[in-house]
LUMVEX-753327 format. One record per residue (C-alpha): residue in one letter; residue number from 1; x, y, z. Coordinates in steps of 0.5 Angstrom, whole numbers, plus 2048, in hexadecimal, padded with zeros to 3 digits. Example, Ala and Ser with C-alpha at 12.3 -4.5 7.8 and 13.67 -1.06 7.14 Angstrom:
2
<kolvo code="A" pos="1" px="819" py="7F7" pz="810"/>
<kolvo code="S" pos="2" px="81B" py="7FE" pz="80E"/>
# end
This chain:
262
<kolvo code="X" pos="1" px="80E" py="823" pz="801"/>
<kolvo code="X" pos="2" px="80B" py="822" pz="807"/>
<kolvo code="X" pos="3" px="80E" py="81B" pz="80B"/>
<kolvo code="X" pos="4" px="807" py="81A" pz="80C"/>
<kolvo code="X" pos="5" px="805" py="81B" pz="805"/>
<kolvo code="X" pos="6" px="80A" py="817" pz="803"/>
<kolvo code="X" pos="7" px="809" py="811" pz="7FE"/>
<kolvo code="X" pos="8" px="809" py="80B" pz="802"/>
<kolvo code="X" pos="9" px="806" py="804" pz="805"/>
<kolvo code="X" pos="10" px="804" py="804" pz="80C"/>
<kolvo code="X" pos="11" px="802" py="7FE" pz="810"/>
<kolvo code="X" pos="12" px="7FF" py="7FC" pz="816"/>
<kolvo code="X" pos="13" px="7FE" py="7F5" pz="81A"/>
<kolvo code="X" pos="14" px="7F9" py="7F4" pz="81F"/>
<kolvo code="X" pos="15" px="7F4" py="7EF" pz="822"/>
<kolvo code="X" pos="16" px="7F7" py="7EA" pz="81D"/>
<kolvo code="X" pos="17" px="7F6" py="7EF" pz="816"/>
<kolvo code="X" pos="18" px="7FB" py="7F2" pz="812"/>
<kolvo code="X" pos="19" px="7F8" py="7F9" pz="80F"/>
<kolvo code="X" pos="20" px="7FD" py="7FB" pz="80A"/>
<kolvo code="X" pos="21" px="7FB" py="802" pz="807"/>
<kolvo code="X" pos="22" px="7FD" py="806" pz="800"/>
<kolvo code="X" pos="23" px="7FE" py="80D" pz="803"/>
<kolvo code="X" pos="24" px="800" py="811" pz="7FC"/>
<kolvo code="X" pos="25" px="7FB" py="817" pz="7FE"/>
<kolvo code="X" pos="26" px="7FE" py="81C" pz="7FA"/>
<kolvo code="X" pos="27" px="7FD" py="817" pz="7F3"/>
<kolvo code="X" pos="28" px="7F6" py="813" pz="7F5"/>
<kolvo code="X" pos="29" px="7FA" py="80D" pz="7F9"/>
<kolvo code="X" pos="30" px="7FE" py="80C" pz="7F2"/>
<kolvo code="X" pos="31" px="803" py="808" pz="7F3"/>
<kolvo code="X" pos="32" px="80A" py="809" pz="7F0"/>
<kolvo code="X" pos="33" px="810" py="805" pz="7EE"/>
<kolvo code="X" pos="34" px="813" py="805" pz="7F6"/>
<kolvo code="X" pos="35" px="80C" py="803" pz="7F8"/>
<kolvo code="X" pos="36" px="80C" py="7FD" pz="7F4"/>
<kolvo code="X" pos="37" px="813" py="7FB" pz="7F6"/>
<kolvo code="X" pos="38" px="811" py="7FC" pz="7FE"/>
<kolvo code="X" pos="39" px="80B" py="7F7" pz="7FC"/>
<kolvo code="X" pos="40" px="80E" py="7F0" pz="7FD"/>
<kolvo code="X" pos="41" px="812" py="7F2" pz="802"/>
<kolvo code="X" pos="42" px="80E" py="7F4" pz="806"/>
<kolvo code="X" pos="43" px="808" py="7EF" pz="806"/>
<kolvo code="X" pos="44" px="80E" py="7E9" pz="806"/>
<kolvo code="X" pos="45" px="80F" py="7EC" pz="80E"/>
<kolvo code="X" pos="46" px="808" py="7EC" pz="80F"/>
<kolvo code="X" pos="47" px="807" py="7E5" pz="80C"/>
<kolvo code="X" pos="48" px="80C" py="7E3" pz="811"/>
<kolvo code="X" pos="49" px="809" py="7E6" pz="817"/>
<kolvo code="X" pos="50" px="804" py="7E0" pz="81B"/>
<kolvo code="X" pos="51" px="801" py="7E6" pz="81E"/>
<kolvo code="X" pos="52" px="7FE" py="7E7" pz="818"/>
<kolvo code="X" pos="53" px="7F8" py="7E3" pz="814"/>
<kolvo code="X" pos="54" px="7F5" py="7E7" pz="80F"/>
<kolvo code="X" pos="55" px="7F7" py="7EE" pz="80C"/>
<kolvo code="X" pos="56" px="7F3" py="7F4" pz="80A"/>
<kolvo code="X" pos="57" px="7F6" py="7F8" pz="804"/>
<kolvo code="X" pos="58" px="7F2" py="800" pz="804"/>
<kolvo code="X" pos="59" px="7F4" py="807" pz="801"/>
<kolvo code="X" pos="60" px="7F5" py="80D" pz="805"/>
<kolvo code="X" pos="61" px="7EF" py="811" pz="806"/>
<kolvo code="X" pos="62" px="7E9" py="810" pz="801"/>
<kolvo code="X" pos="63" px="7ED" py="80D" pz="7FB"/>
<kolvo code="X" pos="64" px="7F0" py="806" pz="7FB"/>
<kolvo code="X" pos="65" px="7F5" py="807" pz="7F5"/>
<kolvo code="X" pos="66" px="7F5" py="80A" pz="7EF"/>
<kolvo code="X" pos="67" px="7F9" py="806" pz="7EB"/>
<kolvo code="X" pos="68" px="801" py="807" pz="7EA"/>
<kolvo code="X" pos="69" px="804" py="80E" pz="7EA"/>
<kolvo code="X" pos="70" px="805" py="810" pz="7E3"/>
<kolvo code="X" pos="71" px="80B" py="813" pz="7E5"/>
<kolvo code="X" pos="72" px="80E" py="80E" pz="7E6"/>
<kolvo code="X" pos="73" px="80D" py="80A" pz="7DF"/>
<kolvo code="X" pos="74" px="811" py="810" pz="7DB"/>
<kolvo code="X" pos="75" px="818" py="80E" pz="7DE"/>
<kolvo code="X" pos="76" px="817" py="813" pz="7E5"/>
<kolvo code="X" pos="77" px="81C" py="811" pz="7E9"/>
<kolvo code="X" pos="78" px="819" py="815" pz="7F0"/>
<kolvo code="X" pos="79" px="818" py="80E" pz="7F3"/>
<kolvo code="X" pos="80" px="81F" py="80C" pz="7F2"/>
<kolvo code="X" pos="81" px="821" py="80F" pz="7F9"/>
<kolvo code="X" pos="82" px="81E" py="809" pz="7FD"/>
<kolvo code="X" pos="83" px="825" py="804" pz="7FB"/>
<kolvo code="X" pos="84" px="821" py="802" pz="7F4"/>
<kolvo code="X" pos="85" px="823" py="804" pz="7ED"/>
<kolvo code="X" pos="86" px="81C" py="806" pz="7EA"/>
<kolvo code="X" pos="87" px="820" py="808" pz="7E3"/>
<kolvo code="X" pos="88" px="821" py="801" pz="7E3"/>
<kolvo code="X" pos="89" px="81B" py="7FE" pz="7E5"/>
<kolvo code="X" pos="90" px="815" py="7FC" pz="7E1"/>
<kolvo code="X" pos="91" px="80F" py="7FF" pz="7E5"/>
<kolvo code="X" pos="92" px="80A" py="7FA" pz="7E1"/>
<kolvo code="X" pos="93" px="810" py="7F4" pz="7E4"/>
<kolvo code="X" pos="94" px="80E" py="7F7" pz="7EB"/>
<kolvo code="X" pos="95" px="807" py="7F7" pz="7EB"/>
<kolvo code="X" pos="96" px="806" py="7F1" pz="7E9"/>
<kolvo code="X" pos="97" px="80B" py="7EE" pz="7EE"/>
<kolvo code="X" pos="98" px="808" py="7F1" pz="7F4"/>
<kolvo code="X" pos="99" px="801" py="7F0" pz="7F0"/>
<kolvo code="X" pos="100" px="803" py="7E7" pz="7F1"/>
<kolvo code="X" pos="101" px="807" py="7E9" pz="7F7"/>
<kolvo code="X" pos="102" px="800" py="7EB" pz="7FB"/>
<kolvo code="X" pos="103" px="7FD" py="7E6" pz="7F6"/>
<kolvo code="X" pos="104" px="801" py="7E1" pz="7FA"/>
<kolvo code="X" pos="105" px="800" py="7E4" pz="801"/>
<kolvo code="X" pos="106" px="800" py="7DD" pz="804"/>
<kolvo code="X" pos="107" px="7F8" py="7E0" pz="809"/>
<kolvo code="X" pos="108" px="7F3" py="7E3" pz="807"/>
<kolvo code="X" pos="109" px="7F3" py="7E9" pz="804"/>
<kolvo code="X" pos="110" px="7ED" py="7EE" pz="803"/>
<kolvo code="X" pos="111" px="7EE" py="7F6" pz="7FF"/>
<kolvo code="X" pos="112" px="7EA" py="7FA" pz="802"/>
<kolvo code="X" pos="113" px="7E7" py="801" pz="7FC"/>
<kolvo code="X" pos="114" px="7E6" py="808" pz="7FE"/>
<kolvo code="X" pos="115" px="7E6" py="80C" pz="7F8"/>
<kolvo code="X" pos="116" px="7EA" py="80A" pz="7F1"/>
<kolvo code="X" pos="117" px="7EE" py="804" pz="7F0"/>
<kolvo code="X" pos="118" px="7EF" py="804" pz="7EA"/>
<kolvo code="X" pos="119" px="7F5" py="801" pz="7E5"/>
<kolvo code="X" pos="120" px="7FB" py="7FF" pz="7EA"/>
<kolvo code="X" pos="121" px="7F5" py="7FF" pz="7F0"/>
<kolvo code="X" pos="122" px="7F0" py="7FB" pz="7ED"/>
<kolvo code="X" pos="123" px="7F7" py="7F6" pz="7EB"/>
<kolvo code="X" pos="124" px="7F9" py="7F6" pz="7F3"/>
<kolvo code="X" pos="125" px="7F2" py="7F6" pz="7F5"/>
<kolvo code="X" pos="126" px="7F0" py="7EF" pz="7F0"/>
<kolvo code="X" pos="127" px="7F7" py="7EB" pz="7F3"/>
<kolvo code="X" pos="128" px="7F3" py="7EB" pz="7FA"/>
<kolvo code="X" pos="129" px="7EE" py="7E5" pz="7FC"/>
<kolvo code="X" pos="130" px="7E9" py="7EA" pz="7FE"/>
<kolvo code="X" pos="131" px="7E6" py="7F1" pz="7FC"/>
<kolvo code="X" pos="132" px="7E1" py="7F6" pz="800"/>
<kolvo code="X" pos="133" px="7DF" py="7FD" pz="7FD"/>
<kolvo code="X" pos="134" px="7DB" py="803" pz="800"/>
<kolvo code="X" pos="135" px="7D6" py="806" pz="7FB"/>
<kolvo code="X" pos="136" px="7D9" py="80B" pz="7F7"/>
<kolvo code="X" pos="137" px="7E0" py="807" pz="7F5"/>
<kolvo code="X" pos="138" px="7E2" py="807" pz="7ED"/>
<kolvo code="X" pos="139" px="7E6" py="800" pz="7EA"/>
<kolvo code="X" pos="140" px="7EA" py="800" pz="7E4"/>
<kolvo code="X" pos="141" px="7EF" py="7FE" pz="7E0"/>
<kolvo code="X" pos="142" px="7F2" py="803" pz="7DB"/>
<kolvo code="X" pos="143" px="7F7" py="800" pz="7D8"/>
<kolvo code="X" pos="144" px="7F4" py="801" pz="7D1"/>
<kolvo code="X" pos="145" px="7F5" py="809" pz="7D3"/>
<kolvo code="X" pos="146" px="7FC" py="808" pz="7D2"/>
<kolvo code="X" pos="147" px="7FE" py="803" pz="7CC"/>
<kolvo code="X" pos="148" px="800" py="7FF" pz="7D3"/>
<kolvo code="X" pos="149" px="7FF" py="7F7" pz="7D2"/>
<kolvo code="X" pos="150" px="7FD" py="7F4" pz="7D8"/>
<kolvo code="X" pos="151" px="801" py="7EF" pz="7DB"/>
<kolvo code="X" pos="152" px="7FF" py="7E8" pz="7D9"/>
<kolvo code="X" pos="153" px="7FF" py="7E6" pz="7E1"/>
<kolvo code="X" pos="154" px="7FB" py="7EC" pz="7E2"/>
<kolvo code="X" pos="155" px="7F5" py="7EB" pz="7DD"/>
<kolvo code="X" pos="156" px="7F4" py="7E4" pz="7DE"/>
<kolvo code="X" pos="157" px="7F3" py="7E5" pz="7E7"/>
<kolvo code="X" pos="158" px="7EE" py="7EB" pz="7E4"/>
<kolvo code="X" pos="159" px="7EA" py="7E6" pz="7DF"/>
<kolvo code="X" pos="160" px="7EA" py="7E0" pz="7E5"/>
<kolvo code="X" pos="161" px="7E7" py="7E5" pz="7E9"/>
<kolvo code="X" pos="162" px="7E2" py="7E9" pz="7E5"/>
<kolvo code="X" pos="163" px="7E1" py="7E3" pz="7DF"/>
<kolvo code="X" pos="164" px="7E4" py="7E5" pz="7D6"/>
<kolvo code="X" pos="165" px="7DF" py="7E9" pz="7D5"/>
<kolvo code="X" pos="166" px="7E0" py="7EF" pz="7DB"/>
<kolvo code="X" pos="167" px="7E7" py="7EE" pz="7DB"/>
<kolvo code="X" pos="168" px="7E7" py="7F0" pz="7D3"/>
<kolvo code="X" pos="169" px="7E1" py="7F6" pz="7D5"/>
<kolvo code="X" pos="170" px="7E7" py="7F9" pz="7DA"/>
<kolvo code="X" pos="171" px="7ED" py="7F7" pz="7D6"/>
<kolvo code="X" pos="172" px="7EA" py="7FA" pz="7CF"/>
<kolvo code="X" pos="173" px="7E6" py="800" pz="7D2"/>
<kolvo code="X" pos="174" px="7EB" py="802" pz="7D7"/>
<kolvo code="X" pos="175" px="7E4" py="806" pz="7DA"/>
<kolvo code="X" pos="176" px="7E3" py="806" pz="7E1"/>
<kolvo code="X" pos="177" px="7DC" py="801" pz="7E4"/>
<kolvo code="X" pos="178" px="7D9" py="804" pz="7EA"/>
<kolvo code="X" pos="179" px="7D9" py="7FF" pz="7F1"/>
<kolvo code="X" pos="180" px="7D2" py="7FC" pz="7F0"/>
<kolvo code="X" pos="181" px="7D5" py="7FB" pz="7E8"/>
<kolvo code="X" pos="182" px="7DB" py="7F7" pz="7EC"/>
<kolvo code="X" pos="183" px="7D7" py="7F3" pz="7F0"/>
<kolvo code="X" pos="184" px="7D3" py="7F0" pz="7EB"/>
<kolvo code="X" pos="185" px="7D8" py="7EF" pz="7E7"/>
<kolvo code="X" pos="186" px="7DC" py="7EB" pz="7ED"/>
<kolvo code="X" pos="187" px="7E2" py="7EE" pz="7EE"/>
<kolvo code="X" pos="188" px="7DE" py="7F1" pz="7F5"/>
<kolvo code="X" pos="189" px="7DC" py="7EC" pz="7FA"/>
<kolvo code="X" pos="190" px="7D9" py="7F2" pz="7FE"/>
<kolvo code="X" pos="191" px="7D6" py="7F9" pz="7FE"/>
<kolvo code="X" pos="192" px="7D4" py="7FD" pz="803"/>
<kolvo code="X" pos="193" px="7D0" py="803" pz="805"/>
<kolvo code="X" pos="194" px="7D5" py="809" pz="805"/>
<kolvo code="X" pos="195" px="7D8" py="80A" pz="80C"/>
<kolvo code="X" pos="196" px="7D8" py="802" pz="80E"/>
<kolvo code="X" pos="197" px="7DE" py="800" pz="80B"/>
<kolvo code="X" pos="198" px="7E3" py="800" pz="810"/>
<kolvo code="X" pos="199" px="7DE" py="7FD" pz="816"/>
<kolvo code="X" pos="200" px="7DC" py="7F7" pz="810"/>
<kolvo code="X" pos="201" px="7E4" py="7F6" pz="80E"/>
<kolvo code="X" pos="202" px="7E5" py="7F5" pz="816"/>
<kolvo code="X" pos="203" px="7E0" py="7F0" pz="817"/>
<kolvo code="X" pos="204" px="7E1" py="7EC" pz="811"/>
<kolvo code="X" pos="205" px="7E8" py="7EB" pz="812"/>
<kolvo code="X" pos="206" px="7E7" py="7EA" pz="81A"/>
<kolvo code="X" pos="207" px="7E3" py="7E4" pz="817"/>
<kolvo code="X" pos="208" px="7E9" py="7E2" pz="813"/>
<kolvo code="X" pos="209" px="7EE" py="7E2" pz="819"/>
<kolvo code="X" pos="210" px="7EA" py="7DE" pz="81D"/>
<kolvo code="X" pos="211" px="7EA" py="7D9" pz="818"/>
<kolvo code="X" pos="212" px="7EE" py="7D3" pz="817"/>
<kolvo code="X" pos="213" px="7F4" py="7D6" pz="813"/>
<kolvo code="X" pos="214" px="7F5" py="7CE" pz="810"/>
<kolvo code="X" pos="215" px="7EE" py="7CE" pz="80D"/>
<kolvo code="X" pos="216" px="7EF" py="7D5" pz="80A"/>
<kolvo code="X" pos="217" px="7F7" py="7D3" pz="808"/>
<kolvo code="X" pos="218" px="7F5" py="7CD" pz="804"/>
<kolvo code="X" pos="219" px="7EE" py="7D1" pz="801"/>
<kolvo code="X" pos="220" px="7F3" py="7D7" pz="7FE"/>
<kolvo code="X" pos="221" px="7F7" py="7D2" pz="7FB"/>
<kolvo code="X" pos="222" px="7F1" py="7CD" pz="7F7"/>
<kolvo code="X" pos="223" px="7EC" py="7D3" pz="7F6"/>
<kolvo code="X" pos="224" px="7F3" py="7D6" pz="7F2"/>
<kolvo code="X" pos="225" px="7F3" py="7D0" pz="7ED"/>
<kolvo code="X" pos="226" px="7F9" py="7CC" pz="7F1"/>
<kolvo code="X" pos="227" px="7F9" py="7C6" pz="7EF"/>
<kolvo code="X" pos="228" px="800" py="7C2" pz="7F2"/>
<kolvo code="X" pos="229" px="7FE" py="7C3" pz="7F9"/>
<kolvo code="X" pos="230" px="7F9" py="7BF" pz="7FB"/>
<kolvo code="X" pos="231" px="7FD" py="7BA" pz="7FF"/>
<kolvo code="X" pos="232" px="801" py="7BF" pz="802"/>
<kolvo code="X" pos="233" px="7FA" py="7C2" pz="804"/>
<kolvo code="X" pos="234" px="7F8" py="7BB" pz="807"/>
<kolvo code="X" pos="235" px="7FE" py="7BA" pz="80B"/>
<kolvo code="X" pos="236" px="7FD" py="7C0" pz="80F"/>
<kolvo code="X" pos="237" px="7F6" py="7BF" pz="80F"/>
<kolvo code="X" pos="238" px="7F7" py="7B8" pz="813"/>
<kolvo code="X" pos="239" px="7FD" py="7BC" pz="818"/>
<kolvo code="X" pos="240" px="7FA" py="7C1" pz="81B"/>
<kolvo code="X" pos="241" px="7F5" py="7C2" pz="81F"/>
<kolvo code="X" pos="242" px="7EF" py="7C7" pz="81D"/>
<kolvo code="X" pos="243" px="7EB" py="7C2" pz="81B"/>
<kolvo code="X" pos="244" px="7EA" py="7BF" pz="821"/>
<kolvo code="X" pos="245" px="7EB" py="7C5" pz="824"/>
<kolvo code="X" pos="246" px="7E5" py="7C8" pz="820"/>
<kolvo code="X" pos="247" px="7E1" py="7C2" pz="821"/>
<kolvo code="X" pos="248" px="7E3" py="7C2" pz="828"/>
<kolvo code="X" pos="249" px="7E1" py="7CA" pz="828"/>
<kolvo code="X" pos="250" px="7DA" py="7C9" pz="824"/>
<kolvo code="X" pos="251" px="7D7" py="7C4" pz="82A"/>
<kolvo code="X" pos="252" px="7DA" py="7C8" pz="82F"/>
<kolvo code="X" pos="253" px="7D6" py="7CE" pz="82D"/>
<kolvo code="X" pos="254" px="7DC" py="7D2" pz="82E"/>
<kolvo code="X" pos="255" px="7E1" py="7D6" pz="828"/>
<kolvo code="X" pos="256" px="7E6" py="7D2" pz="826"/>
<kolvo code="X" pos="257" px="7ED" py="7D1" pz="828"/>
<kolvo code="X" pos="258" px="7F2" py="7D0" pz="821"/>
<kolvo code="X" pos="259" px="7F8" py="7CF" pz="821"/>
<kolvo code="X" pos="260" px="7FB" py="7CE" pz="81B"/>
<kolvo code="X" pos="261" px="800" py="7D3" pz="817"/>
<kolvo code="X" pos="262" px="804" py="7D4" pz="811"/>
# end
């Protein structure tokens, strides 16, 4: 195969955003068990990198991800060559730990869908904060296809996202949901006219980079259901210095200048 066609996860980091793509074009961006294991890793690096403050997750070409690559759910050991053991790896182990891995990404995470996400893909693409998708896209969640339980963590980030009764309707049916269905379940936040995607996710996410990034840090957290850190929170709040920076900046009439960091 093709170096260029390999399946692999490629990152960029500019302007203050993390793009990290799915690249499998030979299998619809489907991931296998290395991907899955590349994952955590990799969003760990770029957690810890402060030139980074919000990241974009997206597939090659014109699909987001079409789910876990079947292969490797029959014990195909293809992926072990990259210093795992994929003969031994619970593929279904891995997703869910890079599926909580980009749930707890520590900034503002947003999915950006082209094509089909679709069973692993609509699991990665519900683990982030935030989900714009172009006209045409096509969301599922296809277990029930294959007489595979769906994680419990899983099931229930599905069901806080789109209530009971559409996580059962997905879980139940397997059946694929057009975009403007997804929109009006609650699982998109955005869709856009075919062609505006990139320009939309470029501005969305300048405005979250020029946000406090305490602000959003705090928020992830309450609005995740954590309820142990609001002295935590409180004690950051009264350290730093983007309120009176916001404020300051609010009067001023001018952008403002926030400091505060992970």
């Amino acid at each position: 195969m093709d170096a260029a066609q390999d399946p692999t996860l490629l990152h960029t980091v500019a302007d203050g955003v993390a793009t990290v793509v799915i690249s499998h074009p030979a299998k619809r961006n489907a991931m296998t068990a290395a991907m899955w294991r590349a994952l955590p890793e990799l969003l760990a690096g770029l957690a810890d990198d402060p030139a980074v403050r919000t990241l974009v997750l997206t597939g090659a070409g014109a699909t987001f991800c079409a789910g876990a690559d079947i292969s490797s759910l029959t014990g195909d050991s293809s992926d072990a060559g990259d210093g795992g053991d994929a003969a031994s790896d619970d593929p279904r182990a891995l997703a869910v730990a890079a599926e909580e891995a980009l749930a707890a990404f520590p900034k503002p995470t947003l999915a950006a869908v082209r094509g089909f996400c679709v069973g692993g893909g609509s699991q990665l693409a519900a683990a982030c904060d935030l989900r714009f998708a172009e006209e045409g896209a096509s969301f599922g969640v296809t277990p029930a296809k294959l007489g595979i339980v769906y994680p419990a963590s899983s099931t229930r980030r599905l069901a806080g996202l789109v209530g009971p009764a559409w996580a059962k309707y997905l879980l139940f049916s397997a059946e694929l949901i057009g975009a403007e269905t997804a929109l009006r379940a609650g699982f998109l936040n955005e869709l856009l006219p075919a062609g505006q995607l990139d320009k939309r996710v470029a501005e969305f996410t300048r405005i979250l980079a020029s946000r406090s990034q305490l602000t959003q840090a705090a928020a992830k957290e309450f609005a995740d259901g954590r309820t142990d850190r609001d002295a935590y929170w409180a004690d950051r709040a009264a350290g730093s210095e983007d309120t009176a920076e916001g404020v300051a900046a609010f009067l001023e009439r001018r952008a403002p200048r926030f400091t505060w960091a992970p």
